[in-house]
C-alpha positions as CSV (number, residue, x, y, z in Angstrom):
1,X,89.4,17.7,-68.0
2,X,86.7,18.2,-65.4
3,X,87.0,21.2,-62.9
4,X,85.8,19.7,-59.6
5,X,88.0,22.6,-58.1
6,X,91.1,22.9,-56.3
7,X,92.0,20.2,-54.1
8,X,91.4,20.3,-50.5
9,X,92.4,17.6,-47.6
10,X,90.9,17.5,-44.3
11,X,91.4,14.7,-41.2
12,X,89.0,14.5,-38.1
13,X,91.1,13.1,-35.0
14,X,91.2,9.5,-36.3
15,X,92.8,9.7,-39.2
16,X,95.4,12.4,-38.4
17,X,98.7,11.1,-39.5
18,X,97.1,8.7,-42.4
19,X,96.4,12.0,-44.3
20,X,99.6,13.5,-44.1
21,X,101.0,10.7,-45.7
22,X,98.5,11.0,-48.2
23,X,99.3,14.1,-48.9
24,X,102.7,13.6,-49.1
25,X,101.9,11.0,-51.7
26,X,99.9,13.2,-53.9
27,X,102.6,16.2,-53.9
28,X,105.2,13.8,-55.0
29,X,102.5,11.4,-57.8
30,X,103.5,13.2,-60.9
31,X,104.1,16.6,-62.3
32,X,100.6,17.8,-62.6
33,X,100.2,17.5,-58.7
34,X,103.6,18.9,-57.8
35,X,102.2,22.1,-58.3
36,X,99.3,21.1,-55.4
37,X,99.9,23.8,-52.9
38,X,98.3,24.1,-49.3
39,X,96.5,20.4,-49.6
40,X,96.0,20.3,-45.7
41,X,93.1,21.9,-44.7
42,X,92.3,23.7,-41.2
43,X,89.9,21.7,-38.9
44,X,89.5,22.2,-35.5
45,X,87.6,19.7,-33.1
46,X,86.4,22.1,-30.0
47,X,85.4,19.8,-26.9
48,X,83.4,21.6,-24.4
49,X,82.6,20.9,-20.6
50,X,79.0,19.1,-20.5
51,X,80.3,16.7,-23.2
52,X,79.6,18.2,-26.5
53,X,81.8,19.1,-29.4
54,X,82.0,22.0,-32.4
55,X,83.9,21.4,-35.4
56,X,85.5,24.8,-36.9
57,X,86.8,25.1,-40.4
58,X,89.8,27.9,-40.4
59,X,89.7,29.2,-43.9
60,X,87.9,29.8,-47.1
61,X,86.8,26.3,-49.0
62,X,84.3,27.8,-51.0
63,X,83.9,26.1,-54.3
64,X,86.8,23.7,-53.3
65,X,87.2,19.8,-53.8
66,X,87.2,18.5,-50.7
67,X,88.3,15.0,-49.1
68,X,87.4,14.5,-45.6
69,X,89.5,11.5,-43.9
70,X,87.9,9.5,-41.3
71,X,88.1,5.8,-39.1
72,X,85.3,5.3,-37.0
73,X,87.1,2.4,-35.5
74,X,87.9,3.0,-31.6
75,X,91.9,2.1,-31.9
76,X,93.5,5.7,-32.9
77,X,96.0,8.1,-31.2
78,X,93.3,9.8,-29.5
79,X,91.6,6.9,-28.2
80,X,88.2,7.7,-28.6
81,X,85.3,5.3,-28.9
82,X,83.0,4.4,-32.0
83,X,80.8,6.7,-31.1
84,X,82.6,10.1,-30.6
85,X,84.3,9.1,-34.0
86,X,81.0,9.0,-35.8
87,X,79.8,12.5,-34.1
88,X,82.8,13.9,-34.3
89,X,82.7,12.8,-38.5
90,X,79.1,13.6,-38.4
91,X,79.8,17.6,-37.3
92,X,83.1,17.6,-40.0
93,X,80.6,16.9,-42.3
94,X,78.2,19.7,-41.4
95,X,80.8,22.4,-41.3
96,X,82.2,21.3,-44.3
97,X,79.3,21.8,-46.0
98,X,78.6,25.2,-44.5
99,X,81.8,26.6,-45.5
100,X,80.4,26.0,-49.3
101,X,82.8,23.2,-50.2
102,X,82.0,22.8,-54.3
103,X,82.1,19.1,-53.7
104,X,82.4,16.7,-50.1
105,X,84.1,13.2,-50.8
106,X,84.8,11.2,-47.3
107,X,87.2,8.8,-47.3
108,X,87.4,5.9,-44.7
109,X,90.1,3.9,-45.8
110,X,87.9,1.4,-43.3
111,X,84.1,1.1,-42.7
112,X,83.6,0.0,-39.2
113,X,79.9,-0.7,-39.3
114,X,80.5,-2.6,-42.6
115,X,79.5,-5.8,-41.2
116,X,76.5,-4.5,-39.6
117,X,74.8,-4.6,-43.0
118,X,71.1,-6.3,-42.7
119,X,68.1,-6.2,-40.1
120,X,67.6,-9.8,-38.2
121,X,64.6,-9.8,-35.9
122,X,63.7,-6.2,-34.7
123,X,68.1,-4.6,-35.1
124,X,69.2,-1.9,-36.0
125,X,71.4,-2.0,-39.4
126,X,74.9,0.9,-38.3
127,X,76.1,0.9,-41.8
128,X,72.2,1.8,-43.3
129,X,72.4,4.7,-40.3
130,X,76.3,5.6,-40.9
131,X,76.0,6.1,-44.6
132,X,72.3,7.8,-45.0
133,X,73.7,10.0,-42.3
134,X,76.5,11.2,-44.0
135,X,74.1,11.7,-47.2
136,X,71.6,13.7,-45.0
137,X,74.5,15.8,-44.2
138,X,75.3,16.9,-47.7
139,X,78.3,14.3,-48.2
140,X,78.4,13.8,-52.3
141,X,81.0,11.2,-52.9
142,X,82.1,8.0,-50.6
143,X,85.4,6.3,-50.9
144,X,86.7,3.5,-48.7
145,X,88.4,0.2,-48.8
146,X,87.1,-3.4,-49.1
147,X,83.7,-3.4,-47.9
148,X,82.6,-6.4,-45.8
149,X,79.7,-7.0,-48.2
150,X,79.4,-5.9,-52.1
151,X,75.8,-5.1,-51.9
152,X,76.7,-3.1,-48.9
153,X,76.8,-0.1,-51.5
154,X,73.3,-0.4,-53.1
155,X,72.6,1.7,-49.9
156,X,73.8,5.1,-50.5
157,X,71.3,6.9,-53.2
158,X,73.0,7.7,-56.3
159,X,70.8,10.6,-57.0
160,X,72.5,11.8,-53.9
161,X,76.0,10.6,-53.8
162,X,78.4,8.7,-55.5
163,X,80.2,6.0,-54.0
164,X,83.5,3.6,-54.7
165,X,84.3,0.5,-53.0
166,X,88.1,0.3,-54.0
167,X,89.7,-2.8,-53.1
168,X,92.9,-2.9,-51.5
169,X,93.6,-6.6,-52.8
170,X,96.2,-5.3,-55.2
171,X,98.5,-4.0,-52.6
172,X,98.8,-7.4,-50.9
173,X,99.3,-9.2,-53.9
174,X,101.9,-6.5,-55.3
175,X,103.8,-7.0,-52.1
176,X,103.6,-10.9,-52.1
177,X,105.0,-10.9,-55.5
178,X,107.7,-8.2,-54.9
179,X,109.1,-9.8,-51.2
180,X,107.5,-13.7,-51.2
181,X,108.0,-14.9,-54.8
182,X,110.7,-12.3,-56.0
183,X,111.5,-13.9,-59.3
184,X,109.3,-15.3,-62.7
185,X,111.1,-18.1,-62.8
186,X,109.8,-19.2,-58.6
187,X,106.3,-18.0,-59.5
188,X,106.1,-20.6,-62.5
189,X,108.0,-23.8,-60.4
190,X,107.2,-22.9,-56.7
191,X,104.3,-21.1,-56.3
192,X,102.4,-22.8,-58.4
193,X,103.5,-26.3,-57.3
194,X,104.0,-25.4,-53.8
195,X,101.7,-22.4,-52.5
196,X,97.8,-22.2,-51.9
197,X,95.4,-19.8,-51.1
198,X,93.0,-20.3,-48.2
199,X,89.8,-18.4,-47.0
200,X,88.6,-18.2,-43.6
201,X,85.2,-19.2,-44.7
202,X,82.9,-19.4,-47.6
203,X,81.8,-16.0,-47.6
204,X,85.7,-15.4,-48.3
205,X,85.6,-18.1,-51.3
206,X,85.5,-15.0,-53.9
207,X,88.4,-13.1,-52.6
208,X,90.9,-16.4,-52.1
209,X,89.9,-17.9,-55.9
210,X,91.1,-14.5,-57.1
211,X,94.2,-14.7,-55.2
212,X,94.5,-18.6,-56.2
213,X,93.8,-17.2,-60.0
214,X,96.7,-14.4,-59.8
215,X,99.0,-16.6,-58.0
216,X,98.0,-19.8,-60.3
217,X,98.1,-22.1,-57.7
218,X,95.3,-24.6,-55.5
219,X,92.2,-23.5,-53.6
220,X,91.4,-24.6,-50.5
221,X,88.0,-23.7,-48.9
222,X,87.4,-23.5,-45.1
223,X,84.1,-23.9,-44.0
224,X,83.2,-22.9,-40.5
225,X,80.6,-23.9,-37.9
226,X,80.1,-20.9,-35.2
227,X,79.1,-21.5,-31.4
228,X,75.3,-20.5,-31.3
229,X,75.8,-20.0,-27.4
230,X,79.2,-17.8,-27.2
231,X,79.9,-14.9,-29.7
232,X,83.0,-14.8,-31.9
233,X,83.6,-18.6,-31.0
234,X,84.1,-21.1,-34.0
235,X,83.0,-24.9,-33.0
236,X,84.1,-26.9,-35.9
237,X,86.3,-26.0,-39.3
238,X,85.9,-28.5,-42.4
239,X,89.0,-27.9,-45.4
240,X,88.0,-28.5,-49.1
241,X,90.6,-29.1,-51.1
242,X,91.3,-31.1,-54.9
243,X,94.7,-31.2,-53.9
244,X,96.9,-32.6,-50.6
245,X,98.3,-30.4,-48.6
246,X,101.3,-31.8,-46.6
247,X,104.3,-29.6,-47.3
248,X,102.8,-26.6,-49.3
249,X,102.8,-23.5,-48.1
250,X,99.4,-21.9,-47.3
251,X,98.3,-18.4,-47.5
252,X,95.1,-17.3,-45.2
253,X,93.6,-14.7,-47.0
254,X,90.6,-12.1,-45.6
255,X,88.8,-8.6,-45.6
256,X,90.0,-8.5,-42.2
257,X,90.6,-9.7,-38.9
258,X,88.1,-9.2,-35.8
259,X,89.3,-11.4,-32.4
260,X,90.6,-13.7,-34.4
261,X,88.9,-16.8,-33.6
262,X,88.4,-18.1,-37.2
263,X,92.0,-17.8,-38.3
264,X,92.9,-18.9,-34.7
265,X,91.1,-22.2,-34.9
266,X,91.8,-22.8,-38.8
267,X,95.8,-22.4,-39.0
268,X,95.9,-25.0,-36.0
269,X,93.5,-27.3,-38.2
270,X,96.1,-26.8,-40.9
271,X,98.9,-27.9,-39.4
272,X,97.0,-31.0,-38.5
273,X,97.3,-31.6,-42.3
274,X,100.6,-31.4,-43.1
275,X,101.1,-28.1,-44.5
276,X,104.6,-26.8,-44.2
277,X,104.3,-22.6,-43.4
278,X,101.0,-21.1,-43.2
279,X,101.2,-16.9,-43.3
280,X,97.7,-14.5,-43.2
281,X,96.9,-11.8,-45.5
282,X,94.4,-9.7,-44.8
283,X,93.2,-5.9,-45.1
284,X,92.0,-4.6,-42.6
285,X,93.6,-5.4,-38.8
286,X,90.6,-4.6,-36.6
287,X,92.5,-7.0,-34.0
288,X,90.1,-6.2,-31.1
289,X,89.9,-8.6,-28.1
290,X,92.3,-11.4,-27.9
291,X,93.6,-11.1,-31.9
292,X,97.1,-10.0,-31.1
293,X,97.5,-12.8,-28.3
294,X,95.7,-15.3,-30.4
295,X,98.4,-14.3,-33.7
296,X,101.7,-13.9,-31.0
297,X,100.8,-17.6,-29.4
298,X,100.0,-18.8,-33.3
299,X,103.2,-17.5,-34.6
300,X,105.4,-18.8,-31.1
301,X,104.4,-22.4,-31.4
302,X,105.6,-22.4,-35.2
303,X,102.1,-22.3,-36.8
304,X,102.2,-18.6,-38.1
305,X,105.2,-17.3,-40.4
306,X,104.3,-14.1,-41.6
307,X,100.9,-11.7,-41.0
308,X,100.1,-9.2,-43.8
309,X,98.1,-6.2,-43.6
310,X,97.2,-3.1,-45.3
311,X,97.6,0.5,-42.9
312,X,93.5,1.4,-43.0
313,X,93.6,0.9,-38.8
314,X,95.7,3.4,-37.2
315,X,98.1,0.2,-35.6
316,X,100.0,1.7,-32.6
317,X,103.8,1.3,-31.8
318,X,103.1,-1.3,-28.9
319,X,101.2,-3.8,-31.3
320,X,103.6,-3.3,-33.7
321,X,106.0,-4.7,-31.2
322,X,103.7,-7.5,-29.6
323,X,103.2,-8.6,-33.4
324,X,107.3,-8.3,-34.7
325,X,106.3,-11.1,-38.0
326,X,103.4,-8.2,-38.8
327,X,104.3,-6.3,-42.3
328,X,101.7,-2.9,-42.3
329,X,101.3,-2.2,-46.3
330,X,101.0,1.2,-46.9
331,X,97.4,2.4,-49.0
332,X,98.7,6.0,-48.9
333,X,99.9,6.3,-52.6
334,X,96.7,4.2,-53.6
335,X,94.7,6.7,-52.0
336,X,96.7,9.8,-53.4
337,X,96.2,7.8,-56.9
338,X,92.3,7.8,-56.6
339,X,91.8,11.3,-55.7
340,X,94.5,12.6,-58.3
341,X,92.1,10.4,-60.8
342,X,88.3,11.9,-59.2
343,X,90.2,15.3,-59.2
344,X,90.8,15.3,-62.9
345,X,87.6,13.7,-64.1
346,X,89.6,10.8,-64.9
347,X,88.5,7.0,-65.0
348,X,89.0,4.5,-62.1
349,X,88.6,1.3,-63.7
350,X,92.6,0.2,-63.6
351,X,91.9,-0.3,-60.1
352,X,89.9,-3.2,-60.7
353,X,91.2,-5.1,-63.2
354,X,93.4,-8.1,-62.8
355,X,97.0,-7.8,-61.7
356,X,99.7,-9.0,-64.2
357,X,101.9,-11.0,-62.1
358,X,105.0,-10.6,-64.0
359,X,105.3,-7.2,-64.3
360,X,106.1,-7.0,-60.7
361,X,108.3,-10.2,-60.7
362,X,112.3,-9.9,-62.0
């Protein structure tokens, strides 16, 4: 067994209330980790009057195992923007390291500059500048969920720091299974006569054939044309399919939603063909802009049915209520799983194989 050290858990602002229920999940994961005691660590974010902030650690971490939570994204309880996220991470980070933590892994359930990924013309590339920074800082292991881009990891040094791009596709698919399809005998018949998976675009082709492979049933590829002239705008969706599709039912499936334009414009060109219930499952609900109004008018003409998501945005009461056909699935247990596993020296891999449909399925 590896000795990274005892474990230690520590939120900025943002992430508050998703580490408690981390923690909760880790005390109660088996009996080795029943005997965790004091997991929540001691951080204090000290705003002062011109603007700037200090970050205080309130007790000894020396030669600890630290997880730092974090969500840059600027929808949490606090309401604080990108920016004072990132600083505020950037400082946790610092005094983390100062306090002599044996090892630092951060944990963003959700990278918000994932998408910013590559230079075009004379731009800046956020996630090169988010994760180098962290590394600069002394940060030695990232974890998060689902990144936008698989050779968006090829950018953190391995000679510095580790890194793990979990994906959270797993937890949809578990709860699809468990509440959608219920029993073996409607996953043979059903779903794979009457259901098929969708993505958004092309860039989305890999996730939706592995959802089409789990659930055994058609493809269908959409392939958008965006507005040169207006950002976030989608001029023209084409379907690809082998198969028709009037009267299946059509699952959308995505990394995440932004405004919601794509999906917007795609489960109305859906219903144009036929299909009998379209629902969206996706991981991370970055819903800025019009989403939620775009999803509510979707789901109170009839188009949308059901909207899955996984709990890596902080998703406040009022949305929840705006967006009553929304099911949050919780990541917490998955996350207590992975740090258990890093904590122990243990292997990962699990996480990435292939779900076995009927081992959730009665």
């Amino acid at each position: 067994m590896l000795d990274r050290g005892k474990v230690q858990i520590f939120s900025t602002r943002s992430s508050e209330d998703y580490a408690v229920s981390v923690i909760e999940e880790l005390k109660n994961l088996n009996e080795f980790t029943r005997k965790y005691k004091d997991l929540k660590g001691d951080l204090e974010v000290k705003t002062f009057s011109d603007g700037e902030i200090e970050v205080d650690i309130g007790e000894s971490i020396r030669k600890k195992d630290v997880y730092l939570f974090h969500n840059s994204s600027r929808r949490n309880k606090y309401n604080l923007s990108v920016g004072d996220n990132q600083i505020e991470l950037y400082h946790a980070i610092d005094a983390l390291i100062r306090a002599q933590a044996k090892s630092l892994t951060v944990f963003e359930p959700y990278t918000s500059p994932s998408r910013s990924d590559r230079a075009t013309r004379r731009s800046s590339v956020g996630l090169w500048i988010h994760l180098k920074t962290m590394m600069s800082l002394g940060m030695t292991h990232y974890i998060t969920f689902q990144l936008h881009s698989d050779k968006s990891k090829t950018i953190i040094d391995p000679t510095k720091a580790n890194v793990d791009d979990m994906p959270a596709t797993s937890l949809l698919k578990h709860h699809m299974l468990k509440y959608f399809v219920k029993t073996k005998e409607a996953f043979d018949t059903k779903v794979h006569e009457k259901w098929a998976i969708c993505s958004v675009d092309a860039g989305g082709e890999k996730m939706a054939r592995q959802f089409a492979e789990t659930f055994n049933c058609d493809l269908v590829i959409a392939n958008k044309r965006r507005s040169v002239t207006q950002a976030n705008t989608v001029e023209k969706i084409d379907i690809l399919s082998d198969s028709p599709l009037n009267d299946k039912t059509i699952w959308i499936v995505d990394d995440m939603i932004d405004t919601g334009g794509s999906v917007y414009t795609l489960v109305r060109e859906l219903k144009k063909r036929g299909v009998k219930h379209v629902n969206i499952a996706i991981i991370h609900p970055v819903l800025s802009g019009p989403a939620v109004q775009r999803l509510s008018k979707l789901h109170e003409e009839g188009f949308l049915e059901h909207f899955l998501c996984v709990d890596t945005i902080y998703i406040p009461e009022a949305m929840k209520k705006e967006l009553p056909f929304m099911t949050v699935v919780s990541s917490a247990r998955l996350a207590a799983e992975i740090i258990y596993r890093i904590n122990i020296g243990s292997s990962i891999t699990q996480f990435f194989c292939p779900e076995d449909p009927y081992s959730v399925l009665e």
